[in-house]
mmCIF entry with sequence, helices, sheets and N, C-alpha, C, O atoms, coordinates in Angstrom:
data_MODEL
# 
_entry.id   MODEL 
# 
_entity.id                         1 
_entity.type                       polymer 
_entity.pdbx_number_of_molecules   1 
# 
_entity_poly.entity_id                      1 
_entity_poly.type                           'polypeptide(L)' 
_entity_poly.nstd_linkage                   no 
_entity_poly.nstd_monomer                   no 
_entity_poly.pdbx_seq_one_letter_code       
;(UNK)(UNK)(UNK)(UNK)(UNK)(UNK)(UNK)(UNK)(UNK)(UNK)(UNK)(UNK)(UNK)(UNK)(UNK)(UNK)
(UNK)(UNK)(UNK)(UNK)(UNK)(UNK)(UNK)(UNK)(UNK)(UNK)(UNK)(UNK)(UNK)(UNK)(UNK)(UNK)
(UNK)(UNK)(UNK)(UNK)(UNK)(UNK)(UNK)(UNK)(UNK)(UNK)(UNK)(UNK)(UNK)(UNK)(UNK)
;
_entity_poly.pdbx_seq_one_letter_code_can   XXXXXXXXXXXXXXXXXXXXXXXXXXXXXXXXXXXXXXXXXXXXXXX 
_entity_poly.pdbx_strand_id                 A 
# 
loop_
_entity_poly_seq.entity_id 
_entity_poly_seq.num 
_entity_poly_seq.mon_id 
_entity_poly_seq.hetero 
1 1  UNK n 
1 2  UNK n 
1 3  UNK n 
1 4  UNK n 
1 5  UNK n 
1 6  UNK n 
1 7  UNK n 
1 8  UNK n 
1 9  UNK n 
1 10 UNK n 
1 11 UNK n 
1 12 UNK n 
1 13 UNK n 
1 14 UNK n 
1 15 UNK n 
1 16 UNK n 
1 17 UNK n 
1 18 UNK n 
1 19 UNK n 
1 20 UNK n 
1 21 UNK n 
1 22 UNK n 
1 23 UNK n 
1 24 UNK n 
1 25 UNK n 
1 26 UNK n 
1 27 UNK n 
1 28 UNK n 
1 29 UNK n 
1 30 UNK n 
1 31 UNK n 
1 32 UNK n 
1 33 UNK n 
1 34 UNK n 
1 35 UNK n 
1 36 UNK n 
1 37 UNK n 
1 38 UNK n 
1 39 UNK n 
1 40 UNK n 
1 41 UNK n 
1 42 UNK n 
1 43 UNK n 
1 44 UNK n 
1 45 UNK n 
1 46 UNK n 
1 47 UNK n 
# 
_struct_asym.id          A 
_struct_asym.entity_id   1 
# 
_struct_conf.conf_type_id            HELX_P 
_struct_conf.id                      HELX_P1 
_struct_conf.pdbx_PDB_helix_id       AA1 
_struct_conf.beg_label_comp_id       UNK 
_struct_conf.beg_label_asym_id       A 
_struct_conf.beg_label_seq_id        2 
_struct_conf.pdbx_beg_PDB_ins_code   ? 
_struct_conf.end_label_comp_id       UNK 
_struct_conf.end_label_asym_id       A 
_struct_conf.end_label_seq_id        23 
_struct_conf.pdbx_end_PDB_ins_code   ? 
_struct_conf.beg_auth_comp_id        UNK 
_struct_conf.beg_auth_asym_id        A 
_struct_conf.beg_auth_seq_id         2 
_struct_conf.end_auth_comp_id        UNK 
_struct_conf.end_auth_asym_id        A 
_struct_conf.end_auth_seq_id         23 
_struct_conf.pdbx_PDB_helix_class    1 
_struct_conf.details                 ? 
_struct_conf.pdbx_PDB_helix_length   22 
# 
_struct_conf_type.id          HELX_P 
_struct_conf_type.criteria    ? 
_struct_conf_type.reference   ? 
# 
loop_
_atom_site.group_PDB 
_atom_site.id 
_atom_site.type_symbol 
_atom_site.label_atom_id 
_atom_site.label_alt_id 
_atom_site.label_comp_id 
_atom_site.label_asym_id 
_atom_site.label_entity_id 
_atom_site.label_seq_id 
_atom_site.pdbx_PDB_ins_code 
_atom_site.Cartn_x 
_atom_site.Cartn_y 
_atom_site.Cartn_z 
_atom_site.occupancy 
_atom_site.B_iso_or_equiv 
_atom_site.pdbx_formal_charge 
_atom_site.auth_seq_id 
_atom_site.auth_comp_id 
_atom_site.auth_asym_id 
_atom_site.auth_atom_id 
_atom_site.pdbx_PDB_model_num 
ATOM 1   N N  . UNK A 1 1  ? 87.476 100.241 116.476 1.00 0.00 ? 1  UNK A N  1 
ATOM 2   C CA . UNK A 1 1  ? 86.854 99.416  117.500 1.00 0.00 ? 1  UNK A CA 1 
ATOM 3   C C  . UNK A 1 1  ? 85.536 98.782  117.013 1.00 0.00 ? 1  UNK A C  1 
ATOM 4   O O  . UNK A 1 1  ? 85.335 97.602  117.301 1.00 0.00 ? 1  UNK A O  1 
ATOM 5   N N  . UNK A 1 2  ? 84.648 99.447  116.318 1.00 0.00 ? 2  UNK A N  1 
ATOM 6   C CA . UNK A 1 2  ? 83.360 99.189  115.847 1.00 0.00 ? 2  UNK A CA 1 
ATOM 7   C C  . UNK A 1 2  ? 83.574 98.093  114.928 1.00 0.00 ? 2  UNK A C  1 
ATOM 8   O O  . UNK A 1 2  ? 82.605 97.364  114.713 1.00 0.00 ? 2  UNK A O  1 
ATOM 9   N N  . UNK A 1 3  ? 85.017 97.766  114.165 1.00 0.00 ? 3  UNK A N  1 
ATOM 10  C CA . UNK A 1 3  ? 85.066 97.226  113.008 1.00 0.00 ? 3  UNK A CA 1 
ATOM 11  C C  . UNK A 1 3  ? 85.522 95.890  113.946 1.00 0.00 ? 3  UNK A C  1 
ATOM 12  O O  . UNK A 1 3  ? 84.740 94.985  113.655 1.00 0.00 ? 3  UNK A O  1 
ATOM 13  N N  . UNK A 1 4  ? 86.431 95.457  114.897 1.00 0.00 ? 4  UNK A N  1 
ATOM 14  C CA . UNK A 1 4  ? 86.600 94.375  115.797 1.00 0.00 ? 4  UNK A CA 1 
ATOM 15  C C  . UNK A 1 4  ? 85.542 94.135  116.385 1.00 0.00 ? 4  UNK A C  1 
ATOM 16  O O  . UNK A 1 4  ? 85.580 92.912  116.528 1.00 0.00 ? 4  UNK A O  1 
ATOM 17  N N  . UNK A 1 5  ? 84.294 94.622  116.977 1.00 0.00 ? 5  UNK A N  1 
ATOM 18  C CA . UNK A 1 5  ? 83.243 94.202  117.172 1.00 0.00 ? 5  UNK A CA 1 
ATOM 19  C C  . UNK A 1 5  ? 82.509 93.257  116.166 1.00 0.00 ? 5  UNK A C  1 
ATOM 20  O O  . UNK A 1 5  ? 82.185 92.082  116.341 1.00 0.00 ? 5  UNK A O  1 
ATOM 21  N N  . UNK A 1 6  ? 82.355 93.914  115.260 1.00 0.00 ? 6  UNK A N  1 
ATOM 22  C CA . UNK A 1 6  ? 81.530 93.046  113.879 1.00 0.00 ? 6  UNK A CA 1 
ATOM 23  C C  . UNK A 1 6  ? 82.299 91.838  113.839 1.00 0.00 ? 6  UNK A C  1 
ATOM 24  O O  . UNK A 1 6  ? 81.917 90.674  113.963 1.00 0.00 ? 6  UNK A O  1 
ATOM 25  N N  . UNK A 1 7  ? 83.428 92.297  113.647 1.00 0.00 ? 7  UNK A N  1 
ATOM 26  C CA . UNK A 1 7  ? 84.315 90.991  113.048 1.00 0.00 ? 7  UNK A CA 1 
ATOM 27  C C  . UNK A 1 7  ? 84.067 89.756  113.985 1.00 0.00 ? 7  UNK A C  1 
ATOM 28  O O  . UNK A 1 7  ? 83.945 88.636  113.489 1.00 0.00 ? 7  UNK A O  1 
ATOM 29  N N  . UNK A 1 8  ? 83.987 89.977  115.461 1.00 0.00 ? 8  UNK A N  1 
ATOM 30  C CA . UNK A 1 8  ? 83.506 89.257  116.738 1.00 0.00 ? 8  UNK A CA 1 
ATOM 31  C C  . UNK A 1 8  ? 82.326 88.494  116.505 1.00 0.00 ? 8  UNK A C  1 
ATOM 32  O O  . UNK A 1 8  ? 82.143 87.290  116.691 1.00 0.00 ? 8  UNK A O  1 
ATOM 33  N N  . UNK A 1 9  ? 81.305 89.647  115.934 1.00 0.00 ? 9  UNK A N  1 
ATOM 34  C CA . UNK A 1 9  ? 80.273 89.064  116.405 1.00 0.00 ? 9  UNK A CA 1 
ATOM 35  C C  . UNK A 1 9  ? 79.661 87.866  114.885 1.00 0.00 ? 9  UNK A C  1 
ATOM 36  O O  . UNK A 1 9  ? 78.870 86.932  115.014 1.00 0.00 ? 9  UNK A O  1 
ATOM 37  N N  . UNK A 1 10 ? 80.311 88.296  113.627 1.00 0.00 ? 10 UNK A N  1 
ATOM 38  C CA . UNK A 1 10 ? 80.243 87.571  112.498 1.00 0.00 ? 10 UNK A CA 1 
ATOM 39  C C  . UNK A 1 10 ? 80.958 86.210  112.947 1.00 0.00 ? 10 UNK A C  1 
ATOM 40  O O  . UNK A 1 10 ? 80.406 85.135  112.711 1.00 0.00 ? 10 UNK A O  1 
ATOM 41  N N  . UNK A 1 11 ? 82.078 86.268  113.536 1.00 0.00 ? 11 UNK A N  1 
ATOM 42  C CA . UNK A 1 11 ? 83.087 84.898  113.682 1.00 0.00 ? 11 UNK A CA 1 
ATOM 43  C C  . UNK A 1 11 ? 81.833 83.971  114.956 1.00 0.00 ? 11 UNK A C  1 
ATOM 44  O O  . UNK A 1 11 ? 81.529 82.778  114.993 1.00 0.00 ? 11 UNK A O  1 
ATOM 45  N N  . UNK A 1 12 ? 81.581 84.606  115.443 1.00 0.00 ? 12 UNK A N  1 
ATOM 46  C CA . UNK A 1 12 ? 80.594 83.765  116.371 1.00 0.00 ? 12 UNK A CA 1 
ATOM 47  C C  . UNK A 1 12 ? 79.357 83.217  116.082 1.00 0.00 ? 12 UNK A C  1 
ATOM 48  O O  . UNK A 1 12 ? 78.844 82.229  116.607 1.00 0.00 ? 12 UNK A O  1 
ATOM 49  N N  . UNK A 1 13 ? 78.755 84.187  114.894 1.00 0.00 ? 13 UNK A N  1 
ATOM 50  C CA . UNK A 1 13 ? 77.423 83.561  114.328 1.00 0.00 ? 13 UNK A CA 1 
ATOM 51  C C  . UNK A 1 13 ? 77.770 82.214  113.476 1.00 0.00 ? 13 UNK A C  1 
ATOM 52  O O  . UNK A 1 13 ? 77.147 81.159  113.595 1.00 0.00 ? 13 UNK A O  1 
ATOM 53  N N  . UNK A 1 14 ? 79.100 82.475  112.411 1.00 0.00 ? 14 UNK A N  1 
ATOM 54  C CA . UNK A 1 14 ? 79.209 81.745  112.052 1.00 0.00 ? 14 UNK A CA 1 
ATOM 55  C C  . UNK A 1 14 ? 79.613 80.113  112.304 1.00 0.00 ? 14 UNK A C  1 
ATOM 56  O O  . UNK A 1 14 ? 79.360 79.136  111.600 1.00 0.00 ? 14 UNK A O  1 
ATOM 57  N N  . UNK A 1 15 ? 80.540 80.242  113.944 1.00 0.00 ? 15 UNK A N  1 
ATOM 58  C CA . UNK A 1 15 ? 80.533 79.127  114.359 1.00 0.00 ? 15 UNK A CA 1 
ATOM 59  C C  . UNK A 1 15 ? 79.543 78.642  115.010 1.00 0.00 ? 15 UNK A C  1 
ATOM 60  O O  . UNK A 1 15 ? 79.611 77.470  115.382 1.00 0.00 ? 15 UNK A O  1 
ATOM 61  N N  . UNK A 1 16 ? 78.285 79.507  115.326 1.00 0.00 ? 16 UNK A N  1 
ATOM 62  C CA . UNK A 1 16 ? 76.900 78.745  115.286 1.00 0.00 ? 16 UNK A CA 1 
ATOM 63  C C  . UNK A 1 16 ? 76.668 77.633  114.386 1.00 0.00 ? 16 UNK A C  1 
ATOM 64  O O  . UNK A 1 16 ? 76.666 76.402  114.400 1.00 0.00 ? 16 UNK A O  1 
ATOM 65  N N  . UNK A 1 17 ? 76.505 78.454  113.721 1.00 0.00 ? 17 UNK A N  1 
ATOM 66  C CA . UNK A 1 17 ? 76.349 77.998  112.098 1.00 0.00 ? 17 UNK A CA 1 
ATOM 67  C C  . UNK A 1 17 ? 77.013 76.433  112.207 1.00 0.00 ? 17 UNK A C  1 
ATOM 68  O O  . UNK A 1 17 ? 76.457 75.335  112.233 1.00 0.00 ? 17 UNK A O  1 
ATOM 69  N N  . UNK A 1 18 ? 78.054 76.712  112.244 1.00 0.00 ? 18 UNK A N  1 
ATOM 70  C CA . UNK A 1 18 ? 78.428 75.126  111.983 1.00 0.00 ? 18 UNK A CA 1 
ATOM 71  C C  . UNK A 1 18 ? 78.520 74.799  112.832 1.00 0.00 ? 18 UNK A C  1 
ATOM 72  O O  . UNK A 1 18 ? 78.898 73.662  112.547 1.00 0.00 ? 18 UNK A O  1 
ATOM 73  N N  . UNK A 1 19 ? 78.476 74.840  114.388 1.00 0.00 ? 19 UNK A N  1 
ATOM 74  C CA . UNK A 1 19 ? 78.102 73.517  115.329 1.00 0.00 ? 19 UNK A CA 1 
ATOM 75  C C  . UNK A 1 19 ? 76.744 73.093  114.965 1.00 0.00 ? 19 UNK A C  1 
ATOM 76  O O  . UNK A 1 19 ? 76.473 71.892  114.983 1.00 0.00 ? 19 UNK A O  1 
ATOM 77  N N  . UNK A 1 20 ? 75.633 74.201  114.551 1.00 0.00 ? 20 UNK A N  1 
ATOM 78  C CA . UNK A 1 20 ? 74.243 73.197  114.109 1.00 0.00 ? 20 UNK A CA 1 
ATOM 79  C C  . UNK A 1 20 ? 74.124 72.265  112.938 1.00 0.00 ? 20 UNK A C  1 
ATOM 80  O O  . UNK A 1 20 ? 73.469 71.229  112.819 1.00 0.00 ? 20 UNK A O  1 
ATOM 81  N N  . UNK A 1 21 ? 74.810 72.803  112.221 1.00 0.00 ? 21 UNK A N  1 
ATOM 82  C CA . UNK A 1 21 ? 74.875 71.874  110.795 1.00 0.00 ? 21 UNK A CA 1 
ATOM 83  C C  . UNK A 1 21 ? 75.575 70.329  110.904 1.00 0.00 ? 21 UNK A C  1 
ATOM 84  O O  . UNK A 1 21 ? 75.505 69.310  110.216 1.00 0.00 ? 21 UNK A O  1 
ATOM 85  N N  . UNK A 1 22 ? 76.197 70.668  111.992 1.00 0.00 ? 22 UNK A N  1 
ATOM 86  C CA . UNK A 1 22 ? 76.686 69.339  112.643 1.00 0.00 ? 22 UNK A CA 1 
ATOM 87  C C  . UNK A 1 22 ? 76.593 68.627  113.514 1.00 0.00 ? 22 UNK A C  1 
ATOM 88  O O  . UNK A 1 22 ? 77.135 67.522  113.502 1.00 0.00 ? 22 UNK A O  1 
ATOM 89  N N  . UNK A 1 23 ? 75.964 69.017  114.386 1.00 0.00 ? 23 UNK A N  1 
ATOM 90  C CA . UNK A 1 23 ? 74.934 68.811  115.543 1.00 0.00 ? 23 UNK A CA 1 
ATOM 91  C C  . UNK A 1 23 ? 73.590 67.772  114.652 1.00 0.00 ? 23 UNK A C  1 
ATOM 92  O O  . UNK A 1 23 ? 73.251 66.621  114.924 1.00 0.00 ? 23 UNK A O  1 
ATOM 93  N N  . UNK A 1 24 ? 73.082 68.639  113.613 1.00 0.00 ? 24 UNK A N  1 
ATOM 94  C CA . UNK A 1 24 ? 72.081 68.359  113.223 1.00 0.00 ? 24 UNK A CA 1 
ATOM 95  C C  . UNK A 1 24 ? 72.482 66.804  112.083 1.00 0.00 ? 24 UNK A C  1 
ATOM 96  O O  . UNK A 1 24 ? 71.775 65.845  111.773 1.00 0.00 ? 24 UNK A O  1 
ATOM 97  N N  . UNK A 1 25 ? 73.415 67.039  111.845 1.00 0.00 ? 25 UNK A N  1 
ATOM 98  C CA . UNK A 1 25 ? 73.789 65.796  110.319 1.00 0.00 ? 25 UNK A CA 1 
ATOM 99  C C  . UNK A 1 25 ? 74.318 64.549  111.929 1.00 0.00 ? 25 UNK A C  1 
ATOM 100 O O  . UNK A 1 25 ? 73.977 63.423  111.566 1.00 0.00 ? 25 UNK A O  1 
ATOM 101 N N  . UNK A 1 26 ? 74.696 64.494  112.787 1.00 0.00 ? 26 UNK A N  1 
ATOM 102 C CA . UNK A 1 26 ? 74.799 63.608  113.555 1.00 0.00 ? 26 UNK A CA 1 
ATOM 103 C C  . UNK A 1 26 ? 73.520 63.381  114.011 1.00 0.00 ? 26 UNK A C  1 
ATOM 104 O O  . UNK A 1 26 ? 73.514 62.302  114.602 1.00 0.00 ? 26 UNK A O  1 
ATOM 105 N N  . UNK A 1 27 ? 72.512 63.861  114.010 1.00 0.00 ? 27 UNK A N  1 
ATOM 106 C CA . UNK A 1 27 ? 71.596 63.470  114.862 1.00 0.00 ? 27 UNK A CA 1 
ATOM 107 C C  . UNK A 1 27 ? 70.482 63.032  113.474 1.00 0.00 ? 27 UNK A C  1 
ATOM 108 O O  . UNK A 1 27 ? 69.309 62.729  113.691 1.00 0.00 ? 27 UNK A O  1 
ATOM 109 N N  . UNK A 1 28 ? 71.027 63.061  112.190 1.00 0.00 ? 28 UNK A N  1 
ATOM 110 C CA . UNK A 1 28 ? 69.970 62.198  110.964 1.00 0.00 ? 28 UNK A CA 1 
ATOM 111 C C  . UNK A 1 28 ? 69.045 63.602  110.407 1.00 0.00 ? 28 UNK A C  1 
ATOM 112 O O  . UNK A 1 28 ? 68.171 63.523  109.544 1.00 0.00 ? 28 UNK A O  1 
ATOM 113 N N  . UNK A 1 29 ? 69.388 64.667  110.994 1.00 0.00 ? 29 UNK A N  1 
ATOM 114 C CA . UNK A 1 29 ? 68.407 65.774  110.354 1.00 0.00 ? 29 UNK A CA 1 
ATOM 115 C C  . UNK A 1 29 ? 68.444 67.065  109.439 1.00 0.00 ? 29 UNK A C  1 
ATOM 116 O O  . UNK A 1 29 ? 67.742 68.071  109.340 1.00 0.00 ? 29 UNK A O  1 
ATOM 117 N N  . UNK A 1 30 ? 69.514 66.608  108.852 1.00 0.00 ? 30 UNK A N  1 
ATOM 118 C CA . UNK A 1 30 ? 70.593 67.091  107.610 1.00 0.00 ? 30 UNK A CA 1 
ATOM 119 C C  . UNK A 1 30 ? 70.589 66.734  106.266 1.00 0.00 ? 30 UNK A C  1 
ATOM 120 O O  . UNK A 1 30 ? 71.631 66.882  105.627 1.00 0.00 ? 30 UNK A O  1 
ATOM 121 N N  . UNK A 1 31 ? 69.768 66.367  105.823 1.00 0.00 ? 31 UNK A N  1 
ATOM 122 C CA . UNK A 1 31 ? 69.643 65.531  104.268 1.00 0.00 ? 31 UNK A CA 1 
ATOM 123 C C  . UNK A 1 31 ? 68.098 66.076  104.234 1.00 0.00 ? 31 UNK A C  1 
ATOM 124 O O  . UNK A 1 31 ? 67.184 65.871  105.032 1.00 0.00 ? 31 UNK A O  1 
ATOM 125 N N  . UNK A 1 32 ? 68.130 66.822  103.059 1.00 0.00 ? 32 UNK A N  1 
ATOM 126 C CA . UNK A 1 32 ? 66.537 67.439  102.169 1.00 0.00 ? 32 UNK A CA 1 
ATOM 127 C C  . UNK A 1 32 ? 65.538 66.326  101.794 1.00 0.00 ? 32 UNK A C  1 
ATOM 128 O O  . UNK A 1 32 ? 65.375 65.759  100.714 1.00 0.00 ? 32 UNK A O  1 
ATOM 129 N N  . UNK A 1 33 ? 64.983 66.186  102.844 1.00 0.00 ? 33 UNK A N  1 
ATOM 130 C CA . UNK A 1 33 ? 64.266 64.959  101.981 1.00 0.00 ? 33 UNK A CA 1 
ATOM 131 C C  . UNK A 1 33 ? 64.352 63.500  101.715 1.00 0.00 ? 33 UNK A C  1 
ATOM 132 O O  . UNK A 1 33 ? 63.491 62.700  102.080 1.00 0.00 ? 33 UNK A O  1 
ATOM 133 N N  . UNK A 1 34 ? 65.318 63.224  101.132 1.00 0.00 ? 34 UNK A N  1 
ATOM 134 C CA . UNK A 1 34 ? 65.697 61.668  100.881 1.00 0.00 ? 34 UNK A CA 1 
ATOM 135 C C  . UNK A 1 34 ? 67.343 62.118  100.925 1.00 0.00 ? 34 UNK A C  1 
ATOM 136 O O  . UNK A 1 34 ? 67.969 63.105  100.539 1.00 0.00 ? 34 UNK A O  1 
ATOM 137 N N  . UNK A 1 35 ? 67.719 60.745  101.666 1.00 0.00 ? 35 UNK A N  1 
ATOM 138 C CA . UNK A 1 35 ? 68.832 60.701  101.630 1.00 0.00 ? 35 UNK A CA 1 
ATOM 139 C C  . UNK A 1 35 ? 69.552 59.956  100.749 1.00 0.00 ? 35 UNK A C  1 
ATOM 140 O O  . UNK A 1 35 ? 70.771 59.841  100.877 1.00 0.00 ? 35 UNK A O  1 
ATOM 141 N N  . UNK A 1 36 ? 68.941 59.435  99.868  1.00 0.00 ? 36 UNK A N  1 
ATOM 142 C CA . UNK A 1 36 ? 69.323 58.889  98.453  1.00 0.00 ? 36 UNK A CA 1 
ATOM 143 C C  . UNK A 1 36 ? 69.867 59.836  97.653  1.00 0.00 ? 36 UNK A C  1 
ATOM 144 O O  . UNK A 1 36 ? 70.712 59.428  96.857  1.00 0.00 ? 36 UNK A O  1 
ATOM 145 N N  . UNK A 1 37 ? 69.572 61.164  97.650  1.00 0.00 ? 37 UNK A N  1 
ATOM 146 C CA . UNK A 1 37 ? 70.104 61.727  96.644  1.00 0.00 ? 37 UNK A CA 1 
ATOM 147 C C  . UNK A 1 37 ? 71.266 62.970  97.126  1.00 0.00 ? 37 UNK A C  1 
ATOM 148 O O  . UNK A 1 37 ? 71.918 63.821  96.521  1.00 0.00 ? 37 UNK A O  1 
ATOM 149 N N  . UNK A 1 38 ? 71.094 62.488  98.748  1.00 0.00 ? 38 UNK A N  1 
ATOM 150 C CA . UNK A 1 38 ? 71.855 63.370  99.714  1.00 0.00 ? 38 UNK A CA 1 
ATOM 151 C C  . UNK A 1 38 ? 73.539 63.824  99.805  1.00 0.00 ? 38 UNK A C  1 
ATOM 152 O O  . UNK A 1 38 ? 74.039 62.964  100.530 1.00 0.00 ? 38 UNK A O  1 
ATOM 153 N N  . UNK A 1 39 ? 74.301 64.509  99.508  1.00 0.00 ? 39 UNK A N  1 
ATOM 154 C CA . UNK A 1 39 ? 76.132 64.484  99.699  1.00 0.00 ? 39 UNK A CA 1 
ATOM 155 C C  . UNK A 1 39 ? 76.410 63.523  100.670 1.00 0.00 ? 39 UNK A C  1 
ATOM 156 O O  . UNK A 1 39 ? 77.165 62.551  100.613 1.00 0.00 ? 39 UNK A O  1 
ATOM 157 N N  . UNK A 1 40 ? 75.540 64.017  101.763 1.00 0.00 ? 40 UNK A N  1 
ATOM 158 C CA . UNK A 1 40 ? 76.414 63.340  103.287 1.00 0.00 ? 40 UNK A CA 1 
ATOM 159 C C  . UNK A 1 40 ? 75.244 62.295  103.786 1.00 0.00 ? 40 UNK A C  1 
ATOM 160 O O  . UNK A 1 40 ? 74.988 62.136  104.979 1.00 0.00 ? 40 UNK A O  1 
ATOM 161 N N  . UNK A 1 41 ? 74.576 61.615  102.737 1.00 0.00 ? 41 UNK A N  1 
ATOM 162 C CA . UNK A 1 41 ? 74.300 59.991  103.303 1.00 0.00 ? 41 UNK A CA 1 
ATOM 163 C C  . UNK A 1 41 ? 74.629 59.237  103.900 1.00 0.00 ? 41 UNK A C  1 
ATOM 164 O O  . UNK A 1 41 ? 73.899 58.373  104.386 1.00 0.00 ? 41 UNK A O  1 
ATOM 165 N N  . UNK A 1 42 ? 76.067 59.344  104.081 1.00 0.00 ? 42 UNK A N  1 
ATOM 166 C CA . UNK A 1 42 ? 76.945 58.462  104.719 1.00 0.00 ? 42 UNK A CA 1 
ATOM 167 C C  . UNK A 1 42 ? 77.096 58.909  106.016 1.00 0.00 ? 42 UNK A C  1 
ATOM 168 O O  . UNK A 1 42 ? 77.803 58.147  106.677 1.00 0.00 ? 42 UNK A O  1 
ATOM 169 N N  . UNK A 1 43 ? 76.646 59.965  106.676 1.00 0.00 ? 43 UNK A N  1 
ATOM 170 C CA . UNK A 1 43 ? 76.964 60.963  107.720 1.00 0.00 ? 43 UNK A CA 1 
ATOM 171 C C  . UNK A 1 43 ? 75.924 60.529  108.614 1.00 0.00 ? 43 UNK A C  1 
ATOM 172 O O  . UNK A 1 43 ? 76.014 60.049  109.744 1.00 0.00 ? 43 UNK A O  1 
ATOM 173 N N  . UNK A 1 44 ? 74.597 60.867  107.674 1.00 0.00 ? 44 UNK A N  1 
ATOM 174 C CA . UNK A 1 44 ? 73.149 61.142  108.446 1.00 0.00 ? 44 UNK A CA 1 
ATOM 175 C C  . UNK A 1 44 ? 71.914 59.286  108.181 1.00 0.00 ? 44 UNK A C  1 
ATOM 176 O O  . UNK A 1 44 ? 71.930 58.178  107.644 1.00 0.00 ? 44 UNK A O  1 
ATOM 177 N N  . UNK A 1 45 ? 71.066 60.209  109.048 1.00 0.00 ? 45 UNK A N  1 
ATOM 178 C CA . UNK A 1 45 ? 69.987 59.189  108.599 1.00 0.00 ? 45 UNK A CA 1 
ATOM 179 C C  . UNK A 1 45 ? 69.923 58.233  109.754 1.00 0.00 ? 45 UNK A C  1 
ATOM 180 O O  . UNK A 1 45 ? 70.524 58.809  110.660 1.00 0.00 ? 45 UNK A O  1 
ATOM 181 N N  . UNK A 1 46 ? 69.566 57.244  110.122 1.00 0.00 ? 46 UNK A N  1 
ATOM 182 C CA . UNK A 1 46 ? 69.374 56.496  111.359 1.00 0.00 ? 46 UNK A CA 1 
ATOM 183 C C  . UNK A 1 46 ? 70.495 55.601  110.786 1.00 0.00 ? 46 UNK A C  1 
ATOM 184 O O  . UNK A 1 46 ? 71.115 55.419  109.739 1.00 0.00 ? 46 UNK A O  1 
ATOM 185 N N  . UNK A 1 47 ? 70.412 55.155  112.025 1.00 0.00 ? 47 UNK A N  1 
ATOM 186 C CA . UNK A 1 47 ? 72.010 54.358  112.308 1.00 0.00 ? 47 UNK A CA 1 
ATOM 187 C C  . UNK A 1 47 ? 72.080 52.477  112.333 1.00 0.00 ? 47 UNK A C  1 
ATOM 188 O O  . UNK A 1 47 ? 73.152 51.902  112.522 1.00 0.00 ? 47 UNK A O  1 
# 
């Protein structure tokens, strides 16, 4: 039981995790710095 708990509560942090990372790259605040040298330039940044 203890071990389905964790597993619960890991699967949930982690889809934190990525609704903010994506939350955040839609809203331009996902790129280190410059987005010139950024992966997902094409994602972020003002519109």
């Amino acid at each position: 039981m203890p071990g389905i708990i964790l597993g619960a509560i890991i699967l949930a942090y982690t889809g934190f995790v990525i609704y903010k990372k994506t939350k955040n790259l839609k809203e331009g605040k996902g790129c280190c710095g410059g987005c010139s040298s950024c992966a997902s330039k094409g994602k972020c940044g003002p519109k």
